[in-house]
Residue frames relative to the residue before (quaternion, step in Angstrom):
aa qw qx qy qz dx dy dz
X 1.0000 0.0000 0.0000 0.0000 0.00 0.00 0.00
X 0.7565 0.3765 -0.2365 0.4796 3.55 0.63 -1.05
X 0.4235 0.4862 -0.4039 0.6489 4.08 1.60 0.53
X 0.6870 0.3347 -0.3113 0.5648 4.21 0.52 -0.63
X 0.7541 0.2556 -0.4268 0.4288 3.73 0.07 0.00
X 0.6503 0.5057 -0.3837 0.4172 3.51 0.73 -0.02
X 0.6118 0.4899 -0.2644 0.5619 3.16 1.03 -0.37
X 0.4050 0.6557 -0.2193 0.5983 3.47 1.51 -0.41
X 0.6385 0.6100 -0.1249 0.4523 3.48 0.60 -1.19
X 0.5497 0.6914 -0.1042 0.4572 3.03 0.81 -1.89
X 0.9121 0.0929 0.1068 0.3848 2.82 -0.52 -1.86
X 0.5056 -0.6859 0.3754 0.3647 3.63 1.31 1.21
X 0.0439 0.7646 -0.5251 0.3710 3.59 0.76 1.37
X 0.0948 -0.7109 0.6202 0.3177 3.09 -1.36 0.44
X 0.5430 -0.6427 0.4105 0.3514 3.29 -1.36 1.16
X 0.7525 0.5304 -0.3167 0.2284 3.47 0.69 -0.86
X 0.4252 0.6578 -0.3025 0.5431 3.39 2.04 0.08
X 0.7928 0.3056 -0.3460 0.3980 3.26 1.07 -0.95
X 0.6652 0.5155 -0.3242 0.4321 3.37 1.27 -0.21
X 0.5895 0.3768 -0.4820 0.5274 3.63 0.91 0.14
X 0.6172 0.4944 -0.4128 0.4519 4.08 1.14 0.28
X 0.8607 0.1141 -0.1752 0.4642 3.28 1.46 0.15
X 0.1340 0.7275 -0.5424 0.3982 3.07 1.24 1.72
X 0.3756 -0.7633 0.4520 0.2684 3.52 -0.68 0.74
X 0.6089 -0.4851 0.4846 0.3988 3.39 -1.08 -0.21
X 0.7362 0.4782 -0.3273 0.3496 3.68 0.86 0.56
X 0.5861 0.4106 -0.1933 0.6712 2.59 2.24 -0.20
X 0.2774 0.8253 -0.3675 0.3269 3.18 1.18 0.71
X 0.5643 0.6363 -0.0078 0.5260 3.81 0.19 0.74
X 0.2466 -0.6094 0.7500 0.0725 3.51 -1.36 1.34
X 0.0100 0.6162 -0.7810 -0.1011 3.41 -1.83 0.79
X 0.5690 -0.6964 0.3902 0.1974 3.38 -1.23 0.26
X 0.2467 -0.8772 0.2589 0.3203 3.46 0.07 1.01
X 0.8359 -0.3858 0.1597 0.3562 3.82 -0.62 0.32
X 0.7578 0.1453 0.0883 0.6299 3.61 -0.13 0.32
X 0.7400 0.4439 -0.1463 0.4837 3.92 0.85 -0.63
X 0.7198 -0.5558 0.3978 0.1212 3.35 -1.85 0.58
X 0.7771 0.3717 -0.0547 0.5049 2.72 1.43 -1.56
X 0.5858 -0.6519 0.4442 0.1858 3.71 -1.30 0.84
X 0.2677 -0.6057 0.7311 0.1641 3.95 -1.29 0.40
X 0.1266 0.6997 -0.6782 -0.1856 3.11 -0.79 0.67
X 0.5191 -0.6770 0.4431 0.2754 3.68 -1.16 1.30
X 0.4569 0.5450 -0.5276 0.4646 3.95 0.51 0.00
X 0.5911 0.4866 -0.2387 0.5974 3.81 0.66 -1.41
X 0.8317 0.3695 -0.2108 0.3567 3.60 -0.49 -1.00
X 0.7938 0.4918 -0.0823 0.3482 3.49 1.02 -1.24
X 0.7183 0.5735 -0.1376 0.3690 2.82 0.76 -2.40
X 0.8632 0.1369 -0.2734 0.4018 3.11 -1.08 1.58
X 0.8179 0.3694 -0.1728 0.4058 2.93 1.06 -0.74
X 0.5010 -0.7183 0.3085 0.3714 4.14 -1.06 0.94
X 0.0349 -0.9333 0.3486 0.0790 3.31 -1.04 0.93
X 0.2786 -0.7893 0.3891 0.3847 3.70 -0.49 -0.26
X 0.0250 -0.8335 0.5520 -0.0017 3.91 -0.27 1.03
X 0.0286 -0.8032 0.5942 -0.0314 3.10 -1.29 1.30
X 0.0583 -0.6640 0.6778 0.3103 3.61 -1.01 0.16
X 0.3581 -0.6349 0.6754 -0.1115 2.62 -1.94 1.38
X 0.1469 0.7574 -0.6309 -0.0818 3.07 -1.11 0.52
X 0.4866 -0.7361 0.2975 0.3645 4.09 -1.11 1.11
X 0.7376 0.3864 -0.3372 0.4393 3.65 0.73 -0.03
X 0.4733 0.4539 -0.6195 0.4315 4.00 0.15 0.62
X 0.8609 -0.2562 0.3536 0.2612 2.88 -2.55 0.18
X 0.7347 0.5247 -0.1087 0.4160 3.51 0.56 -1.29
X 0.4844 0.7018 -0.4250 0.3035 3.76 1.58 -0.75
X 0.5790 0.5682 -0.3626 0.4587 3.97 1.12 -0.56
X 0.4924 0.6721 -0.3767 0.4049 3.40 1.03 0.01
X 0.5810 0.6224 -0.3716 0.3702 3.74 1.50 -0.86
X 0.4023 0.6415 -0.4117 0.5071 3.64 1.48 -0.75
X 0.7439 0.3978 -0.3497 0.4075 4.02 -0.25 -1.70
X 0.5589 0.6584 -0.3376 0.3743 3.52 0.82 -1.58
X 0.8003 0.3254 -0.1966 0.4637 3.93 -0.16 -1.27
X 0.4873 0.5812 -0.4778 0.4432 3.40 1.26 -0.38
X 0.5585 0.6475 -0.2197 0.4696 3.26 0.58 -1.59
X 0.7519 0.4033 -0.2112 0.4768 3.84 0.00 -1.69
X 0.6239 0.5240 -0.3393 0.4702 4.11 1.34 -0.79
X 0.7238 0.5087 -0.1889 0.4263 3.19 0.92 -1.48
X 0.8677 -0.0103 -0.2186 0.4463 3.77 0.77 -0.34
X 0.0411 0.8619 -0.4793 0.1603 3.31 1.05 0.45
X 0.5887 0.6132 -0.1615 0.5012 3.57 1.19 -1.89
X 0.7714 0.4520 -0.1051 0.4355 3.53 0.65 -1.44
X 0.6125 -0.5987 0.3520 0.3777 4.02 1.61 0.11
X 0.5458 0.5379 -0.3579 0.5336 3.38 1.46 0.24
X 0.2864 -0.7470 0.5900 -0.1087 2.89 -1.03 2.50
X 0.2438 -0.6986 0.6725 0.0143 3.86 -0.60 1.31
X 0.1911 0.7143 -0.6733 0.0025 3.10 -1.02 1.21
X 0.3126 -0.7940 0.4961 0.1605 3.39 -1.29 0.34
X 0.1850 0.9047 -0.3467 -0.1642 3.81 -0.55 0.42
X 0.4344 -0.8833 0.1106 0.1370 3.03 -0.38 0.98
X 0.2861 -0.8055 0.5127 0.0807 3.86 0.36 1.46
X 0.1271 -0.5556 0.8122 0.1243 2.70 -1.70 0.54
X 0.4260 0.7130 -0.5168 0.2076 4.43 0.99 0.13
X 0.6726 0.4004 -0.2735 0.5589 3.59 1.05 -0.11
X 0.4471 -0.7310 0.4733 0.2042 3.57 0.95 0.69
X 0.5303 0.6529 -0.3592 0.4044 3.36 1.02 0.85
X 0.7199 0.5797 -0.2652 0.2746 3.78 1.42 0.14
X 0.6734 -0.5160 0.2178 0.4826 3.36 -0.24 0.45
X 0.4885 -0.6771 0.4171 0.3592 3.17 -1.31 0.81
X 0.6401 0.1574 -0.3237 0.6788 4.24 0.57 0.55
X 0.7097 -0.3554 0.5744 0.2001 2.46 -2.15 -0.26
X 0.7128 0.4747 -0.2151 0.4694 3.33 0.52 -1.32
X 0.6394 0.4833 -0.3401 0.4918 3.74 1.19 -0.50
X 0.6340 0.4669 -0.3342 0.5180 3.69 1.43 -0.62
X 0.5239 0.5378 -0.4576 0.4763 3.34 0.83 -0.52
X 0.8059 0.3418 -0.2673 0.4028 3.79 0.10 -1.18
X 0.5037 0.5120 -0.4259 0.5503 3.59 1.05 -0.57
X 0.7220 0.3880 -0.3518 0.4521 4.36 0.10 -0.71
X 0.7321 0.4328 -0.1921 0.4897 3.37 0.70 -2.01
X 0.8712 0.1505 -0.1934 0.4254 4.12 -0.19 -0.64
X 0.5727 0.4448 -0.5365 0.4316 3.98 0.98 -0.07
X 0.7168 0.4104 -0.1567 0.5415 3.44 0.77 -1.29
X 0.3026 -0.5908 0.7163 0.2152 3.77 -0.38 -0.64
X 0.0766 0.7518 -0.6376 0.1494 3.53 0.53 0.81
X 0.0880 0.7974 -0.5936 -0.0645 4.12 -0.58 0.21
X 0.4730 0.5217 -0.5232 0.4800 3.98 1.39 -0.17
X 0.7557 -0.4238 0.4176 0.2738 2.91 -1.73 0.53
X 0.0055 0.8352 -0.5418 -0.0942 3.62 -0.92 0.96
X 0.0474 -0.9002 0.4166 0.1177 3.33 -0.39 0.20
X 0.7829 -0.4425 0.1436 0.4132 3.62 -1.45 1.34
X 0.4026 -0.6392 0.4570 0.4696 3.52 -0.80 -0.02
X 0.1636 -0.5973 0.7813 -0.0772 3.47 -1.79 0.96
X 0.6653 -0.4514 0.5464 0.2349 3.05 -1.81 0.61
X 0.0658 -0.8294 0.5547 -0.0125 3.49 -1.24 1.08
X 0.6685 0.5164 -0.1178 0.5221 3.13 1.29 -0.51
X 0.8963 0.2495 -0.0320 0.3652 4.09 -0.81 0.17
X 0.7123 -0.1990 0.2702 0.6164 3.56 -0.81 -0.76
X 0.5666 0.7057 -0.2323 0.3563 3.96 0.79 -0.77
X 0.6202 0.5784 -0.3172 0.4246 3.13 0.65 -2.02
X 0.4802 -0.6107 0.5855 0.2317 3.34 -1.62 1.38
X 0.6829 -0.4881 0.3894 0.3792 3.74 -1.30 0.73
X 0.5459 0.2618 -0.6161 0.5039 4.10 0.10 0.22
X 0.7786 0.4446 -0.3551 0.2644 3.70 -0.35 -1.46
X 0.6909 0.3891 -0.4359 0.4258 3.55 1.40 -0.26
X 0.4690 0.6034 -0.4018 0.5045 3.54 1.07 0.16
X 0.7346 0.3120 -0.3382 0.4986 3.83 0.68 -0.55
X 0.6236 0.4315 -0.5448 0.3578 3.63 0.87 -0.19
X 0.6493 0.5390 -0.3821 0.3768 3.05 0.89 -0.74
X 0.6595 0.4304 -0.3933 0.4745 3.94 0.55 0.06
X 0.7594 0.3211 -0.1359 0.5492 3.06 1.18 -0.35
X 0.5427 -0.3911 0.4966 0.5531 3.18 -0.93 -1.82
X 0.4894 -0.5597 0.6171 0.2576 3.36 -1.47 0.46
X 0.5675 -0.5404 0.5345 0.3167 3.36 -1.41 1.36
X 0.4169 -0.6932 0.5879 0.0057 2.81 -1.67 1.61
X 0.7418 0.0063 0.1096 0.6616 3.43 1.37 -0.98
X 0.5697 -0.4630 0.3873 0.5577 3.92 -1.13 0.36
X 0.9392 0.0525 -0.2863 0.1820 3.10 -1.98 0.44
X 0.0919 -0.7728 0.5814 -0.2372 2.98 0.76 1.74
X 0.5113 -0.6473 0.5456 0.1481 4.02 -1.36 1.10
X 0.3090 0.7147 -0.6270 0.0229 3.21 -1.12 0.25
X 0.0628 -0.7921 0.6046 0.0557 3.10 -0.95 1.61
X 0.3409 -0.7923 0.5024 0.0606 3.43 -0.85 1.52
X 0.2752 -0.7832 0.5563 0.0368 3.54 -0.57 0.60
X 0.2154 -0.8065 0.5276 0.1575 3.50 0.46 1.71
X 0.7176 0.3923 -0.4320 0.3802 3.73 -0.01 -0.50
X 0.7061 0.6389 -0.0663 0.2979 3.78 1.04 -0.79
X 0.3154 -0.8185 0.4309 0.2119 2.57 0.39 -1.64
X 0.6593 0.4805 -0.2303 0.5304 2.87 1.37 -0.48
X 0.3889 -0.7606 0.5006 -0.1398 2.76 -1.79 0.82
X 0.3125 -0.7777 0.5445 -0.0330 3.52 -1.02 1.83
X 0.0577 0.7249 -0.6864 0.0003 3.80 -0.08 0.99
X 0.1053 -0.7492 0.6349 -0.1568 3.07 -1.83 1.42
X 0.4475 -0.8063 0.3495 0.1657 3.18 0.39 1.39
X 0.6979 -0.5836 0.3021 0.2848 3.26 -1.31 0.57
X 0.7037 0.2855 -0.3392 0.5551 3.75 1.34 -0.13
X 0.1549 0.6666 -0.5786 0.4438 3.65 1.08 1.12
X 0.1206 0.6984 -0.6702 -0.2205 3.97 -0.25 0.06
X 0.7409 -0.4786 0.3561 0.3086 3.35 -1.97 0.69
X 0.7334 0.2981 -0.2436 0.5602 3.56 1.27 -0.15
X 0.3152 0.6754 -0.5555 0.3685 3.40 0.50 1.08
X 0.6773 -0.4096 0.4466 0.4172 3.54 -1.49 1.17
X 0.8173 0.4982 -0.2467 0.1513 3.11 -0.10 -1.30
X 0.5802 0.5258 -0.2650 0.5628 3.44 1.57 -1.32
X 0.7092 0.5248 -0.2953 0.3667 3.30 0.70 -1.19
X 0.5924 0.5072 -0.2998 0.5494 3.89 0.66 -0.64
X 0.6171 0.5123 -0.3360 0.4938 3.99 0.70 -1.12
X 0.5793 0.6862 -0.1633 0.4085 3.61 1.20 -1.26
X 0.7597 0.2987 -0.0935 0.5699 3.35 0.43 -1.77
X 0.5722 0.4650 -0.4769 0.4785 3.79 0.92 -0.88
X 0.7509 0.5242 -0.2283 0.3306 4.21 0.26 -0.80
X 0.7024 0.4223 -0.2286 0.5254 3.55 1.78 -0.31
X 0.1935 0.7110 -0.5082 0.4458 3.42 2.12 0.12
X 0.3774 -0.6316 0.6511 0.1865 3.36 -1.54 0.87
């Protein structure tokens, strides 16, 4: 993908033609964004490019984790890494509105990647990315389950929920995936 829009480029293409011609069928799709009116659509947000996608939810053990996350979304943002967040209620762990998840993500944490409404992640339910990453992987076991997405690929890095967002490990998987 990121060879078809440059080349795109090139030839005085539009990029968004070439990326809604080579948006998969998993990124297919408007999700709503947290607390808000307006929609993400993941083709726009996603397509081509490498990302990290989590579902989150604002009341479990792991919610201190939104701090590491935006670090993460500051620290490579520059570098084509797209932070996304979604928001579950499948672990019976999320706030009882929106507007309380919104302030629990947006003012406890300073969260500024994209969050989006909760949506099923898990089972027969799970929305078409998260069933596409369980299926490359493993289906989230618990809220803030990793997923590093490989825009040119496909493929796909699951990092469990006591992984924290600043761990050696995520971080190396990261820098090894934004290598040109």
């Amino acid at each position: 993908m990121k060879t078809s829009i440059a080349l795109a480029v090139l030839l005085g293409l539009s990029v968004s033609a070439v990326q809604a011609a080579d948006c998969p069928a998993y990124l297919e799709g408007e999700y709503r964004k947290l607390h808000a009116s307006d929609n993400a659509n993941l083709c726009d947000l996603l397509a081509g490019k490498d990302a990290l996608i989590v579902n989150t939810a604002s009341h479990c053990g792991y919610t201190p984790q939104f701090k590491a996350l935006e670090a993460l979304h500051k620290q490579y943002a520059d570098q084509g890494l797209v932070v996304v967040g979604f928001a579950s209620d499948d672990f019976k762990q999320a706030a009882k509105s929106e507007e309380e998840a919104a302030t629990i993500c947006y003012t406890n944490y300073g969260v500024t990647f994209t969050m989006l409404a909760p949506t099923a992640v898990t089972g027969d339910k799970a929305n078409d990315l998260f069933a596409y990453l369980g299926a490359q992987s493993e289906q989230p076991g618990w809220n803030f389950n990793k997923y590093l997405l490989d825009g040119e690929t496909g493929n796909v890095q699951h990092f469990d929920s006591k992984v924290k967002p600043d761990s050696e490990a995520l971080n190396e998987a990261i820098e090894a995936l934004l290598q040109p």
